[in-house]
N, C-alpha and C positions, 0 to 999 in steps of 0.2 A: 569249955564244951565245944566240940569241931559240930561240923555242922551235919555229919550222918551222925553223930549221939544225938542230935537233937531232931533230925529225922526219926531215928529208931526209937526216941522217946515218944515222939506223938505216933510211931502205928502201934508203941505198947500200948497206949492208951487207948486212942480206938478199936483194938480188941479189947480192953477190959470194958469197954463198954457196951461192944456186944454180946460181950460173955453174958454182961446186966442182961442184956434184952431179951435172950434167948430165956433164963430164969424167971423176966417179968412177964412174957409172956405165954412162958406157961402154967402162970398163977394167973394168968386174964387179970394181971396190971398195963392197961391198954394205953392209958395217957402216960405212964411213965416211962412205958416200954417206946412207943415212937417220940419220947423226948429224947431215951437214949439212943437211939438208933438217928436221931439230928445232929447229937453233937460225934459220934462216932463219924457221920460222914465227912465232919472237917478237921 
């Protein structure tokens, strides 16, 4: 793995996890939606 695959792996990630957030939070899952929205930011 070079190391923009492993760049462009973790901002896949951190969009799927705010993909999470946007859907938790519009079911008003509050604690799990700014859990995702922590790990999205690293």
């Amino acid at each position: 793995m070079t190391k923009e695959d492993y760049i462009n792996y973790r901002l896949d990630r951190a969009n799927e996890a705010f993909e999470d957030t946007k859907l938790l939070a519009e079911n008003e899952r509050w604690n799990t939606a700014l859990n995702r929205l922590y790990y999205a930011s690293f």
